[in-house]
N, CA and C atoms as a LAMMPS dump frame, in Angstrom:
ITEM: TIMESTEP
0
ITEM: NUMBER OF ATOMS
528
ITEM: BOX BOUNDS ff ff ff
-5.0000000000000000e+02 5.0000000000000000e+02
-5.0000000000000000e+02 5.0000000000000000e+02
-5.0000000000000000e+02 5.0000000000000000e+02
ITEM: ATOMS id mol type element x y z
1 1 1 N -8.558 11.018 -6.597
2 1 2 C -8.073 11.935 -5.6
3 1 3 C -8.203 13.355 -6.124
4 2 1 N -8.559 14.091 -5.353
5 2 2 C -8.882 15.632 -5.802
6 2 3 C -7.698 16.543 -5.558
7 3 1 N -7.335 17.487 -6.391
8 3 2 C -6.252 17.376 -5.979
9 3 3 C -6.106 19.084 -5.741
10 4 1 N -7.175 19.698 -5.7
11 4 2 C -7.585 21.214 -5.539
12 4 3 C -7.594 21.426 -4.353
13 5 1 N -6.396 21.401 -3.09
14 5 2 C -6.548 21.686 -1.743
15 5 3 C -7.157 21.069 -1.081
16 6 1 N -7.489 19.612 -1.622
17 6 2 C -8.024 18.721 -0.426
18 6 3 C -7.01 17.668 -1.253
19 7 1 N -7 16.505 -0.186
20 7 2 C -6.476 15.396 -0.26
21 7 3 C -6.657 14.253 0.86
22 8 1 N -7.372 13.515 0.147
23 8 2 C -8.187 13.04 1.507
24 8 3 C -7.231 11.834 2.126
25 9 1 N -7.479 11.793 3.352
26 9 2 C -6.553 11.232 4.497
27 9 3 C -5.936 10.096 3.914
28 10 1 N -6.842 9.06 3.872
29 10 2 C -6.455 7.8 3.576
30 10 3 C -7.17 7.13 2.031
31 11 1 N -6.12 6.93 1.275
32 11 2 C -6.965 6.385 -0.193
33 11 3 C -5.99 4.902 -0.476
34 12 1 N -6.624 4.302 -0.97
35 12 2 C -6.396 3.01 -1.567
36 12 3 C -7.182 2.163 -2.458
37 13 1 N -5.832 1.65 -3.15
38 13 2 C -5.161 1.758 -4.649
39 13 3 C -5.489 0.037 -4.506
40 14 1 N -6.17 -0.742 -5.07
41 14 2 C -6.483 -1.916 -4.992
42 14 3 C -6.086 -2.627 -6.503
43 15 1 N -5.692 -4.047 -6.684
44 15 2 C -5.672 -4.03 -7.741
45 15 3 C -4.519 -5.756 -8.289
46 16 1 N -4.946 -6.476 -9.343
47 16 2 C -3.977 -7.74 -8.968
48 16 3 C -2.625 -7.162 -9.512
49 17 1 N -1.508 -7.884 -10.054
50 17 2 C -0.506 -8.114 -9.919
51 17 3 C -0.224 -7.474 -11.324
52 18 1 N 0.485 -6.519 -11.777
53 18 2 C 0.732 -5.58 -12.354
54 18 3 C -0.23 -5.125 -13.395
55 19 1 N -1.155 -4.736 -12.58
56 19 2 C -2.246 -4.519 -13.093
57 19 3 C -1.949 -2.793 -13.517
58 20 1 N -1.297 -2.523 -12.876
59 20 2 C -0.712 -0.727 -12.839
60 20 3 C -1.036 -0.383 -11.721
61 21 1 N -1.702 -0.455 -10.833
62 21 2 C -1.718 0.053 -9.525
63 21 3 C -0.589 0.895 -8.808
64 22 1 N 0.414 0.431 -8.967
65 22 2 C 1.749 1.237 -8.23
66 22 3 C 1.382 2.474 -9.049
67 23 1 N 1.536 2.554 -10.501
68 23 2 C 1.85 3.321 -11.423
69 23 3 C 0.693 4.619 -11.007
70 24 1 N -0.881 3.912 -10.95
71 24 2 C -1.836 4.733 -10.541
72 24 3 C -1.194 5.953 -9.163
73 25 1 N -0.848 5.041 -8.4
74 25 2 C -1.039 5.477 -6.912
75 25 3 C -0.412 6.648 -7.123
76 26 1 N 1.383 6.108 -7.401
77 26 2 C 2.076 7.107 -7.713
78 26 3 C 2.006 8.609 -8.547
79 27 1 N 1.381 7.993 -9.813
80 27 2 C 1.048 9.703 -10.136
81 27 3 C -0.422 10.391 -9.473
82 28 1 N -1.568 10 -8.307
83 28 2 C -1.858 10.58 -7.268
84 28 3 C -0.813 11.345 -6.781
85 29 1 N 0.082 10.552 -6.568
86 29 2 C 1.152 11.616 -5.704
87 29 3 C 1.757 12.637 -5.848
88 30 1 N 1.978 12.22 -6.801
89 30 2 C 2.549 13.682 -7.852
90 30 3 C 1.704 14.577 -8.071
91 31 1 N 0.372 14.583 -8.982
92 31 2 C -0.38 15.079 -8.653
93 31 3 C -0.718 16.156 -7.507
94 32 1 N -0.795 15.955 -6.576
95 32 2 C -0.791 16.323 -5.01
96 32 3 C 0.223 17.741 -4.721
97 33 1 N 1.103 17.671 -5.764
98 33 2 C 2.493 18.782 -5.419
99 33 3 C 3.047 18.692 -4.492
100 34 1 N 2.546 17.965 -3.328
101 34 2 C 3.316 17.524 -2.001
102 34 3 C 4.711 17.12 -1.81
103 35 1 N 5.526 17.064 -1.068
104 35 2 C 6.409 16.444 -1.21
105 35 3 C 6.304 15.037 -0.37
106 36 1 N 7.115 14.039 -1.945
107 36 2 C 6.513 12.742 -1.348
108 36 3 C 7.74 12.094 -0.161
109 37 1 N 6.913 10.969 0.428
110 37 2 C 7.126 9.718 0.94
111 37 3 C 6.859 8.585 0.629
112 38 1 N 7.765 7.747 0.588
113 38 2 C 7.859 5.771 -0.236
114 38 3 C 7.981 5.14 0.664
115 39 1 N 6.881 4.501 1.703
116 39 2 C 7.51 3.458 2.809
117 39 3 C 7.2 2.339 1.928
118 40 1 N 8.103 1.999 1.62
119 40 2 C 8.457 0.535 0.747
120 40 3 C 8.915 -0.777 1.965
121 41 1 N 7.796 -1.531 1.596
122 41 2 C 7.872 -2.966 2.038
123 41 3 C 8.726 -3.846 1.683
124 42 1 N 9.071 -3.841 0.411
125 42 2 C 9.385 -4.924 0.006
126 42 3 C 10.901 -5.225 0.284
127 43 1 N 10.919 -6.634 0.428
128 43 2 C 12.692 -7.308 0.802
129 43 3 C 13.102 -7.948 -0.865
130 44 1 N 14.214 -7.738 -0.962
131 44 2 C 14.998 -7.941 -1.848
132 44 3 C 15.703 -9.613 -1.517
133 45 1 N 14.692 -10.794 -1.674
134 45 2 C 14.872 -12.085 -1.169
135 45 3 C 16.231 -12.561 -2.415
136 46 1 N 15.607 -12.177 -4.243
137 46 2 C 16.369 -12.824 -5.159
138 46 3 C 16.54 -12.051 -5.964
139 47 1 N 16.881 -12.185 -6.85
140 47 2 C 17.406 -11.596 -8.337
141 47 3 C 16.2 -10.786 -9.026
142 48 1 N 15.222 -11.846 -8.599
143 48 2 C 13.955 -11.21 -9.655
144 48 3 C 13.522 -9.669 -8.732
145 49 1 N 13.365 -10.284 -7.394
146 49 2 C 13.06 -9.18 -6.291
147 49 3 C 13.792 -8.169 -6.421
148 50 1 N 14.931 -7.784 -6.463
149 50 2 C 15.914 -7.022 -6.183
150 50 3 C 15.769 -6.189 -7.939
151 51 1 N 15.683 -6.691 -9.05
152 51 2 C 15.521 -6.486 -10.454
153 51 3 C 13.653 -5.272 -10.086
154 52 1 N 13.136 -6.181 -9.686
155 52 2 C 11.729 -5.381 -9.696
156 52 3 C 11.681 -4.617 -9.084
157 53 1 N 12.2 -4.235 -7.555
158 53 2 C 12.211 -3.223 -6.571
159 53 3 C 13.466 -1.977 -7.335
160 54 1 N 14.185 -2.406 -8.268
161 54 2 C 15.385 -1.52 -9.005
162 54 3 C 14.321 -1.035 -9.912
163 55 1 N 13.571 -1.036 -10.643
164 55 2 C 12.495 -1.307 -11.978
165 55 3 C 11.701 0.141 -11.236
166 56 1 N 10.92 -0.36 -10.135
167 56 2 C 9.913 0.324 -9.143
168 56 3 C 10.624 2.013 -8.986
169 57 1 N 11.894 1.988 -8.461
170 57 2 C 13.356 2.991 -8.095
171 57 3 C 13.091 3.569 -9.4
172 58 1 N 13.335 3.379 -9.979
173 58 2 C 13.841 4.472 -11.77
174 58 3 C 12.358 4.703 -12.179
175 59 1 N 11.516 4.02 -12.171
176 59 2 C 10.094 4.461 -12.486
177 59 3 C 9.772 5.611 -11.636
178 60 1 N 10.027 5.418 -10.458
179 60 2 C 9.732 7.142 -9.137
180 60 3 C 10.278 7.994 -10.049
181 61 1 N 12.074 8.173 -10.002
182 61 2 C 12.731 8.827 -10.346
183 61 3 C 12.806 9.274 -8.491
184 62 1 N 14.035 10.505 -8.458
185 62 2 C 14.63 10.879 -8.096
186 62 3 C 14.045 11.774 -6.674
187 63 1 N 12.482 12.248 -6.856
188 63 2 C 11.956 13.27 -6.214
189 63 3 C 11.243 12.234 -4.8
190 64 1 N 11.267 11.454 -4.43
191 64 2 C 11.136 10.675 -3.43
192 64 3 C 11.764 10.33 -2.207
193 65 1 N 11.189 10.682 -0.539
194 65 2 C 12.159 10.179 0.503
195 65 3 C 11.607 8.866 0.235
196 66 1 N 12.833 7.569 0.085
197 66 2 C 12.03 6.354 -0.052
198 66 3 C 12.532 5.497 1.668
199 67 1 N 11.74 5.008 2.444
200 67 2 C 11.97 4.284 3.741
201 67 3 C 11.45 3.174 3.145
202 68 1 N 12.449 2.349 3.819
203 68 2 C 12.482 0.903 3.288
204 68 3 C 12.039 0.284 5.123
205 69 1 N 10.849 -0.657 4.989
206 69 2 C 10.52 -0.67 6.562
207 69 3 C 9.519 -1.697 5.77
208 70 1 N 9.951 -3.402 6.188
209 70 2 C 9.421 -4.458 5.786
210 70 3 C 8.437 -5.03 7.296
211 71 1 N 8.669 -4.281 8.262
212 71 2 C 7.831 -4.732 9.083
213 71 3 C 6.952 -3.619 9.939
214 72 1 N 7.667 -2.776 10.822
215 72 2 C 7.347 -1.534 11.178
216 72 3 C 6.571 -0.549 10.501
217 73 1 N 5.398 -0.929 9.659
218 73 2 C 4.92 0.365 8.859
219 73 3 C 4.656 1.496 9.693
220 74 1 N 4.038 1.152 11.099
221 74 2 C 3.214 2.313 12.08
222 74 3 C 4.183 3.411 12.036
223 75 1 N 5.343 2.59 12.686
224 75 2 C 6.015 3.824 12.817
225 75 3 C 6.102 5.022 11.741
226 76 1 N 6.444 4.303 10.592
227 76 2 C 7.309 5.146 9.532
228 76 3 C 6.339 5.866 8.84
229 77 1 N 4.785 5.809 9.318
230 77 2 C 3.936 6.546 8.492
231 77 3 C 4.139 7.954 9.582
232 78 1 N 4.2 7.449 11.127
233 78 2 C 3.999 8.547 12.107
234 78 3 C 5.219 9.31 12.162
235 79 1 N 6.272 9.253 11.518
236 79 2 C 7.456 9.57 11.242
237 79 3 C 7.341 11.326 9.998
238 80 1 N 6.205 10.838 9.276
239 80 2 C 6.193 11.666 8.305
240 80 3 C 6.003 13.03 8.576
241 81 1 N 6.294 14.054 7.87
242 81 2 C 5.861 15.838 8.655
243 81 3 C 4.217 16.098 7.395
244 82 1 N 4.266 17.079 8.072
245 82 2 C 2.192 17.055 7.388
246 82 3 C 2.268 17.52 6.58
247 83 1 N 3.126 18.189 6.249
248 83 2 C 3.126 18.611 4.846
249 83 3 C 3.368 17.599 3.621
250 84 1 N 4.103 16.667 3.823
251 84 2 C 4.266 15.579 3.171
252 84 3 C 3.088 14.689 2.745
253 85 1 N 3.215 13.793 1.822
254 85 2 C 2.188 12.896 1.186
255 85 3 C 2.922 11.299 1.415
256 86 1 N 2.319 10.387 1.647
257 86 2 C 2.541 8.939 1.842
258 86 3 C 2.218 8.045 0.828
259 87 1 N 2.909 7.192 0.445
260 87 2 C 2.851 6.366 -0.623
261 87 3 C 3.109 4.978 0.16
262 88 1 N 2.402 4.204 0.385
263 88 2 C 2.953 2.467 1.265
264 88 3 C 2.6 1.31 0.296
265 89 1 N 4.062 0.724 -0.175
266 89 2 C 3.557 0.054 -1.241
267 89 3 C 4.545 -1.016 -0.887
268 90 1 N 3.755 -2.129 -0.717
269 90 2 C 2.267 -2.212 -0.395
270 90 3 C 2.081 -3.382 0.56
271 91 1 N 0.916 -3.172 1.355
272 91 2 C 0.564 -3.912 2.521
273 91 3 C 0.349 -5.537 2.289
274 92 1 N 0.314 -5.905 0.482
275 92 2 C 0.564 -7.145 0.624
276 92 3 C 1.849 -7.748 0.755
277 93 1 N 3.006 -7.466 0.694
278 93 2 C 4.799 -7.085 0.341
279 93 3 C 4.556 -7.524 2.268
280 94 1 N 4.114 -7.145 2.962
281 94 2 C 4.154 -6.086 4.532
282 94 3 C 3.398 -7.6 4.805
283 95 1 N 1.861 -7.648 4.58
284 95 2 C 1.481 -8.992 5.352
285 95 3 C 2.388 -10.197 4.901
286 96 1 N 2.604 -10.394 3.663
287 96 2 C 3.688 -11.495 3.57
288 96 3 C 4.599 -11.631 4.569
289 97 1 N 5.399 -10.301 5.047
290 97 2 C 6.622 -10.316 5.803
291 97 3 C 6.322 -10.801 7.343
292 98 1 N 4.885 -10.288 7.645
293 98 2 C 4.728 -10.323 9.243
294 98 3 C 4.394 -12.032 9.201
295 99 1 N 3.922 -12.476 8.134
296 99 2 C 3.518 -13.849 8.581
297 99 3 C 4.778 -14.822 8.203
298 100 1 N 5.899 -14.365 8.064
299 100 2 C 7.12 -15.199 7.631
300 100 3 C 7.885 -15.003 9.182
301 101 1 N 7.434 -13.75 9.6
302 101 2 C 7.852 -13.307 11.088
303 101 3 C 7.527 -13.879 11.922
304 102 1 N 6.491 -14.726 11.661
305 102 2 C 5.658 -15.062 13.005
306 102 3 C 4.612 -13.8 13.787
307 103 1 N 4.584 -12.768 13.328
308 103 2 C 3.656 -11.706 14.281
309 103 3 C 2.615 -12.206 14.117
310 104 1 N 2.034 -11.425 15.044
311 104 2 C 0.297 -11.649 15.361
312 104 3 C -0.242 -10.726 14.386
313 105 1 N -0.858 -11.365 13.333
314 105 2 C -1.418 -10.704 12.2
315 105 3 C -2.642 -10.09 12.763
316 106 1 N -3.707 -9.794 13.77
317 106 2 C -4.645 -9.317 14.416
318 106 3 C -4.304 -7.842 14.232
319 107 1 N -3.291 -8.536 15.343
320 107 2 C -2.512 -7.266 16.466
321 107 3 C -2.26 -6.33 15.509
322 108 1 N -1.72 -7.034 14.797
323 108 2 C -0.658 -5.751 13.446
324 108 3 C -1.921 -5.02 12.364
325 109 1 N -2.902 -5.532 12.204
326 109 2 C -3.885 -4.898 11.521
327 109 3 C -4.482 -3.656 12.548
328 110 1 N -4.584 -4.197 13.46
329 110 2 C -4.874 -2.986 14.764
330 110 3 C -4.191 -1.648 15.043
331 111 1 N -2.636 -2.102 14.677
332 111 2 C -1.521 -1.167 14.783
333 111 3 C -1.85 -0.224 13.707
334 112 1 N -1.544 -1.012 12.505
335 112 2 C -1.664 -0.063 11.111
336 112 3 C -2.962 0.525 11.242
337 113 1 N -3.69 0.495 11.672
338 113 2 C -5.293 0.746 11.71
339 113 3 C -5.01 2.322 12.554
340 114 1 N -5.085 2.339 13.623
341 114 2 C -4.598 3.356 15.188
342 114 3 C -3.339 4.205 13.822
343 115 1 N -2.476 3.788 13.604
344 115 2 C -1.249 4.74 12.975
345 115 3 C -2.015 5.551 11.649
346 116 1 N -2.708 4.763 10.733
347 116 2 C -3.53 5.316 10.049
348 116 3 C -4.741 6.414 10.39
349 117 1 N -5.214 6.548 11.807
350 117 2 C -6.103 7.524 12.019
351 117 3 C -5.349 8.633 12.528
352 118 1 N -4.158 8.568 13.228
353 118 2 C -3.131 9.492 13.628
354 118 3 C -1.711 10.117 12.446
355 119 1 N -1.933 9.486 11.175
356 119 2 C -0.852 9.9 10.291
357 119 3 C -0.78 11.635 10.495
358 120 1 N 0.208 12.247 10.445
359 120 2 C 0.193 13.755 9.824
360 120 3 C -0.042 14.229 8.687
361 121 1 N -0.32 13.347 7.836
362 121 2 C -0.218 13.996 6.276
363 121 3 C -1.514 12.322 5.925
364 122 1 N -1.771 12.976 4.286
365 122 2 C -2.427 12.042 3.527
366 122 3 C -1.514 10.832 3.22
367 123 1 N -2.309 9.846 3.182
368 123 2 C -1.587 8.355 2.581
369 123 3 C -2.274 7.545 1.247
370 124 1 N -1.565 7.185 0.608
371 124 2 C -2.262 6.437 -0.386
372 124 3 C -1.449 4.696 -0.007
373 125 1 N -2.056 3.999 0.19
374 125 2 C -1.949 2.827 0.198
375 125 3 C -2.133 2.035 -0.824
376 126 1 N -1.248 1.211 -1.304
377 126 2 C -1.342 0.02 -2.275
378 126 3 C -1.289 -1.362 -2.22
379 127 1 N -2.255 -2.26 -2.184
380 127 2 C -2.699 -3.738 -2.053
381 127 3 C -2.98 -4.305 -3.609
382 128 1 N -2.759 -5.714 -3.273
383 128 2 C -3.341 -6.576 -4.36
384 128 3 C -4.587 -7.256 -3.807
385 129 1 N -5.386 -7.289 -4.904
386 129 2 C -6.646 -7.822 -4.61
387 129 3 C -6.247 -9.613 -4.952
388 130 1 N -6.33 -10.245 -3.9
389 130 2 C -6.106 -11.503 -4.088
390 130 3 C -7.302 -12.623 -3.946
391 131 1 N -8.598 -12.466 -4.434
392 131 2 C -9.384 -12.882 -4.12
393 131 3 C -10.42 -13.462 -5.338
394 132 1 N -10.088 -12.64 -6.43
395 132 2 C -10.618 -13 -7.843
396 132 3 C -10.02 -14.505 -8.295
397 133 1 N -9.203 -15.545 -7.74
398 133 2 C -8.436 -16.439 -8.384
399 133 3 C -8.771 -17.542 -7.696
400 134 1 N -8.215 -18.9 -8.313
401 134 2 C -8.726 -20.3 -7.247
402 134 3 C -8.396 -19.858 -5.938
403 135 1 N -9.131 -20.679 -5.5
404 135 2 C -8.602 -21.292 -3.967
405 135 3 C -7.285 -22.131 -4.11
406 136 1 N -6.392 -21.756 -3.551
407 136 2 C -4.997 -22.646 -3.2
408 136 3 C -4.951 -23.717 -2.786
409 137 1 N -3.823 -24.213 -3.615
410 137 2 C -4.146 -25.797 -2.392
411 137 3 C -3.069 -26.062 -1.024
412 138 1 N -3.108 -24.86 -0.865
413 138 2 C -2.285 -25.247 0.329
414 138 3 C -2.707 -24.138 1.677
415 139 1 N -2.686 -24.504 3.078
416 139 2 C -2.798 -23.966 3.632
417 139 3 C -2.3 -22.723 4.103
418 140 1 N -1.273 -22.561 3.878
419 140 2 C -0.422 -21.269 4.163
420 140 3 C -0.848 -20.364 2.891
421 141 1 N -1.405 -20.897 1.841
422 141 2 C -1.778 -19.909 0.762
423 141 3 C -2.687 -19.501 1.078
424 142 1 N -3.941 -20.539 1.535
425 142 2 C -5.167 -19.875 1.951
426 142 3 C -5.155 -18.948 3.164
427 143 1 N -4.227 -19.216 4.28
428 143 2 C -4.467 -18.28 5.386
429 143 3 C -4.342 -16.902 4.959
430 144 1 N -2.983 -17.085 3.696
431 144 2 C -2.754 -15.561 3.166
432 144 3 C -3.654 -14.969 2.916
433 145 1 N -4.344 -15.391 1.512
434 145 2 C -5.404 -15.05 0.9
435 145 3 C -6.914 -14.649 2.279
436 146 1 N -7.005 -15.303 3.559
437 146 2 C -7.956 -14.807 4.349
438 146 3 C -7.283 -13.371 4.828
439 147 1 N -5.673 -13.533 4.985
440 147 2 C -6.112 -12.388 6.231
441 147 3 C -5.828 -11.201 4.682
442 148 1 N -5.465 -11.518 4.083
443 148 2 C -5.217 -10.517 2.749
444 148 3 C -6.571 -10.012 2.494
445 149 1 N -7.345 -10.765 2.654
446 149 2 C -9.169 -10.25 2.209
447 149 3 C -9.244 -9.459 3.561
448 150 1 N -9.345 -9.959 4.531
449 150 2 C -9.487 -9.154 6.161
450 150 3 C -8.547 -7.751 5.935
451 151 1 N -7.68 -7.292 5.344
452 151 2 C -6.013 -5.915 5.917
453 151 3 C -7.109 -5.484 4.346
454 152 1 N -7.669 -5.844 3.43
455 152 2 C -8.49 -4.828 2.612
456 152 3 C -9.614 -4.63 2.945
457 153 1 N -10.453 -4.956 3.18
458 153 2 C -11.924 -4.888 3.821
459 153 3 C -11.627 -3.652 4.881
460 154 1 N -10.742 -3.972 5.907
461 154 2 C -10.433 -3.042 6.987
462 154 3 C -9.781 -1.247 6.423
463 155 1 N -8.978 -1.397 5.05
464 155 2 C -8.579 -0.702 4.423
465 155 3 C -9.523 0.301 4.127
466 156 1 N -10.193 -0.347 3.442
467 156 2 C -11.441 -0.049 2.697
468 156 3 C -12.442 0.958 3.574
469 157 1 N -12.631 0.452 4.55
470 157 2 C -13.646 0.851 5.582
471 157 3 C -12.9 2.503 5.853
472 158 1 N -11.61 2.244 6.435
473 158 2 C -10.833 3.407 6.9
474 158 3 C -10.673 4.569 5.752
475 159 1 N -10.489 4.283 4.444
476 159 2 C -10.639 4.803 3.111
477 159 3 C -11.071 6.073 2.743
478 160 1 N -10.911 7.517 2.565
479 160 2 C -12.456 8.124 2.242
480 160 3 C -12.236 7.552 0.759
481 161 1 N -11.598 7.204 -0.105
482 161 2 C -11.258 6.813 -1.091
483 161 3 C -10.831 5.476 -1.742
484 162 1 N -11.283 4.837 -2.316
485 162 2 C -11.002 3.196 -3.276
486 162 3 C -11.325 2.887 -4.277
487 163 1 N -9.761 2.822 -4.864
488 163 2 C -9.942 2.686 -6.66
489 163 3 C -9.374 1.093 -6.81
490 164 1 N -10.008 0.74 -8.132
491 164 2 C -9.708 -0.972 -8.2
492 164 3 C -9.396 -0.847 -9.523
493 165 1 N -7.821 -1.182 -9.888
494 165 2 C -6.928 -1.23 -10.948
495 165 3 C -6.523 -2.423 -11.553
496 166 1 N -7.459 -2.267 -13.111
497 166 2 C -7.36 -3.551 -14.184
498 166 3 C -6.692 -2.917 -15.548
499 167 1 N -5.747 -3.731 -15.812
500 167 2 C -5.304 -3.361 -16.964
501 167 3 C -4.785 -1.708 -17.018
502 168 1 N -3.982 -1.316 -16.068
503 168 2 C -3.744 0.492 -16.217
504 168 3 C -5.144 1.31 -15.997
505 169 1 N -6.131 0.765 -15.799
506 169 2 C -7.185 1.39 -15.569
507 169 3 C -7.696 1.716 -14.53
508 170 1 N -8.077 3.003 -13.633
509 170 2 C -8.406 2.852 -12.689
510 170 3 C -9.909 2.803 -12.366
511 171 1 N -10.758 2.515 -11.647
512 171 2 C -12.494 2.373 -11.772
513 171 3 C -12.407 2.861 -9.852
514 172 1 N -12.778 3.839 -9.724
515 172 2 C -13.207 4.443 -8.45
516 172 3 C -14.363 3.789 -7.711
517 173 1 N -13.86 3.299 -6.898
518 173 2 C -15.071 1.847 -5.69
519 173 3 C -15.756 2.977 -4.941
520 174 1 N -15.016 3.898 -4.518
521 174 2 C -15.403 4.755 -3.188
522 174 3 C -15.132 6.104 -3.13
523 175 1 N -15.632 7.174 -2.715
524 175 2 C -15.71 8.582 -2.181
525 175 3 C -16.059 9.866 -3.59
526 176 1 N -16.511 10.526 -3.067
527 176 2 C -17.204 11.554 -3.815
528 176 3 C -16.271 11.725 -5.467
């Protein structure tokens, strides 16, 4: 992300399971001098959840509006003022939730899609790449893992920007 008076619309932060990705996204943000926004997905189901989303909290620190919005992302991105910067972490936290919901996972990629070309301010988005690993043996794993490949691909496309985060490292997929 460039961070010399441009900041491009939509960037995303790809990457498996604490690979550093949050960590990346976040100091983008900072970076930026903007003042941030945290639409945080995630539900606090158990101990471990509630321990990691506390973990996530003290790692920001203090300088963050954080919105907690496990289903509604559209809104809460269109919510933001333009001067502000977006942090959504992360749309796998978000597809988990809609398909425990029952929503129409289509529909809702459509939504976030439309809210993403209308945001007021830049967004950085954060996903796990779930696609490097077996095939599951169960069906509800695999549907994940499809529409999880489908909400990045679509990401991606919308993107001017895509970095793919191994080991704290970031490796730039996409934009100048």
């Amino acid at each position: 992300m460039k961070t010399e008076n441009y900041i491009s619309a939509v960037t995303l932060v790809v990457g498996g399971t604490n690979s550093g990705k949050s960590q990346f996204a976040e100091d983008l943000i900072v970076q930026s001098g903007r003042p941030r926004r945290y639409i945080a997905t995630a539900q606090a189901w158990d101990a471990e959840m509630r321990a990691k989303i506390k973990s996530h909290q003290v790692q920001r620190g203090t300088n963050w509006k954080t919105v907690e919005v496990p289903l509604e992302v559209e809104a809460a991105l269109l919510e933001a003022q333009p001067s502000e910067i977006i942090l959504l972490d992360c749309v796998t936290l978000w597809l988990s939730n809609l398909m425990m919901d029952g929503r129409d996972i289509e529909k809702s990629f459509s939504s976030l899609s439309a809210a993403l070309q209308r945001a007021p301010c830049p967004v950085i988005i954060v996903s796990n790449e779930v696609g490097q690993g077996i095939i599951p043996d169960n069906a509800m794993a695999r549907t994940f893992m499809k529409h999880q490949g489908h909400l990045n691909q679509l990401l991606a496309l919308h993107a001017e920007e895509v970095y793919f985060v191994t080991a704290g490292l970031p490796q730039k997929l996409k934009g100048a």
